[in-house]
Structure formats: structure tokens, C-alpha cells
C-alpha positions in Angstrom: -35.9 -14.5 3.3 -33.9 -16.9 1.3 -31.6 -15.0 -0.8 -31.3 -16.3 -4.5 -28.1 -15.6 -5.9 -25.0 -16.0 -4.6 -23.3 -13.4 -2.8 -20.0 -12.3 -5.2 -16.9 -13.2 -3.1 -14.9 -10.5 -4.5 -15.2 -6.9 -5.4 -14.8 -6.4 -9.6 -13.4 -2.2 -10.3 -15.1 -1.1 -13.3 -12.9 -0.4 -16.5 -13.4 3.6 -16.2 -13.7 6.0 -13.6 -14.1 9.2 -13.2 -11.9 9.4 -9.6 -9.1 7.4 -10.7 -7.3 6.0 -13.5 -4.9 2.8 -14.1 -0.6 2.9 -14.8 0.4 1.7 -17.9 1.4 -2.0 -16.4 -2.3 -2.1 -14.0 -0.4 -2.7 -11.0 -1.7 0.7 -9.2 -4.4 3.4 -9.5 -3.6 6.7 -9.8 -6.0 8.8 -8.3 -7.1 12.9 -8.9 -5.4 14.0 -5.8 -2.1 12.4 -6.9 -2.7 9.5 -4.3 -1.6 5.8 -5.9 -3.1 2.6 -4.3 -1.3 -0.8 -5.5 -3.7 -3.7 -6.5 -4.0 -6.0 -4.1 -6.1 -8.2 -6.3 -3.4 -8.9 -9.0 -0.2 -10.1 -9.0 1.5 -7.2 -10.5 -0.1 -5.4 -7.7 1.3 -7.5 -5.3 4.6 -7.7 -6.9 4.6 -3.8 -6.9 3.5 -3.6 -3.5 6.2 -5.6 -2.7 8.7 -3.2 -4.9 8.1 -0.8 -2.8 8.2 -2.2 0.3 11.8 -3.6 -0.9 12.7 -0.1 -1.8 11.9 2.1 1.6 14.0 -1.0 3.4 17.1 -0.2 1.5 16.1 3.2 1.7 16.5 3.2 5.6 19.3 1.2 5.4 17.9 -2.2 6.4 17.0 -0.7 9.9 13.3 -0.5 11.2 12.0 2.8 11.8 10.7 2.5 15.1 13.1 0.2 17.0 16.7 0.9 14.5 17.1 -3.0 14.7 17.9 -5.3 12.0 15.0 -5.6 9.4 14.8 -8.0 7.0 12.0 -8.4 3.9 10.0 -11.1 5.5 9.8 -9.1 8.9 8.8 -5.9 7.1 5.2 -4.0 6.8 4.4 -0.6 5.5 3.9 1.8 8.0 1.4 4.3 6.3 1.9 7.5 8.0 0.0 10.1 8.4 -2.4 6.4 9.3 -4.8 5.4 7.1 -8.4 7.1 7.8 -11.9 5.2 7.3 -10.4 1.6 6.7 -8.3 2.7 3.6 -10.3 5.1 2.1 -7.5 7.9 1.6 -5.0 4.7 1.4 -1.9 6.3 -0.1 1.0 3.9 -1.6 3.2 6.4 -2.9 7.0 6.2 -0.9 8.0 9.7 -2.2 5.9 12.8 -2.7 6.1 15.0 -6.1 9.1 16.9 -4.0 10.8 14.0 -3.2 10.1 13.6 0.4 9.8 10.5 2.0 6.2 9.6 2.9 5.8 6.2 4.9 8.2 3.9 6.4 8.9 0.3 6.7 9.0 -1.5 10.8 8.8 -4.7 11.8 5.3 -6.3 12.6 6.0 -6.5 15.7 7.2 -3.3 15.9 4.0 -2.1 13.9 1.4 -3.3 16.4 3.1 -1.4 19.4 2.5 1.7 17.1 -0.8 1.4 16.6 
């Protein structure tokens, strides 16, 4: 079978939802449960993303949290912890909770792989 149309090449949200809603700037989703999930499909997710990451580094003084070596912006990932369960699904962004503890950390990539 000789498919017609082109397959769409990325995923479009819809405007409204019913599970989630967007911040005042659209760079993350705020969902139900509290949860927020940066967009990785616009650049003020990305730069958001990237806000945070910036912000658990200083938070941990510049140190990785698995190895306590040196870590730098361009060596960092986000260590989502508790992980991420069915490929993102319950993807959680947030650094602190609504108590103010810390919720995810930032390792090197290297660092990152050995975890998981």
C-alpha cells in the first residue's frame, strides 16, 4: 500500500488540554499533578531547560553528583531521579518540589551512562 500523504515529521500539541496547561512565557507545561515538562520544541523551552540545568550546577557547587569532580555546563545532563518511567511519560522538570526539596541532579555524561 502506497501511503498518500506525507508522514508529519513533528508532533504539533493542541492549544487546550484538559491534563495540562502552558506558563505565562510557553517555555513549560504545567501539568494536574504539579509535574512541569520544558518544551523541547521551542527555543524558550530550550533556553529554560537550559536555566535549569545552569541552576542545579551552581546549586551543587559546580561538582557532579555522582563522581564530586569538576563539572562544567557543556559536560552536564539532567539526572532525572526517581528515572523517568515509559520513555518520559511521567517526565518531571521541576528542580525543587512545592517544599523546597531538591528533586534531580546534574552529572556528567559520562558519569550519567555508568548510572543507568
Amino acid at each position: 500500500m502506497i501511503r498518500r500523504r506525507p508522514i508529519p515529521r513533528s508532533r504539533a500539541f493542541p492549544e487546550v488540554s484538559q491534563h495540562w496547561k502552558y506558563s505565562a512565557d510557553r517555555s513549560y507545561r504545567i501539568y494536574a499533578d504539579g509535574r512541569e515538562v520544558c518544551c523541547d520544541e521551542t527555543a524558550a523551552g530550550r533556553r529554560e531547560y537550559k536555566r535549569r540545568l545552569e541552576t542545579m550546577i551552581q546549586r551543587q557547587n559546580f561538582r557532579c553528583s555522582a563522581c564530586n569532580r569538576r563539572l562544567s555546563l557543556f559536560q552536564a545532563t539532567w539526572h532525572h531521579d526517581p528515572k523517568r518511567k515509559m520513555g518520559g511519560a511521567f517526565r518531571d522538570d521541576r528542580i525543587t518540589d512545592a517544599q523546597g526539596n531538591e528533586l534531580h541532579a546534574a552529572v556528567h555524561w559520562s558519569c550519567h551512562l555508568q548510572i543507568h
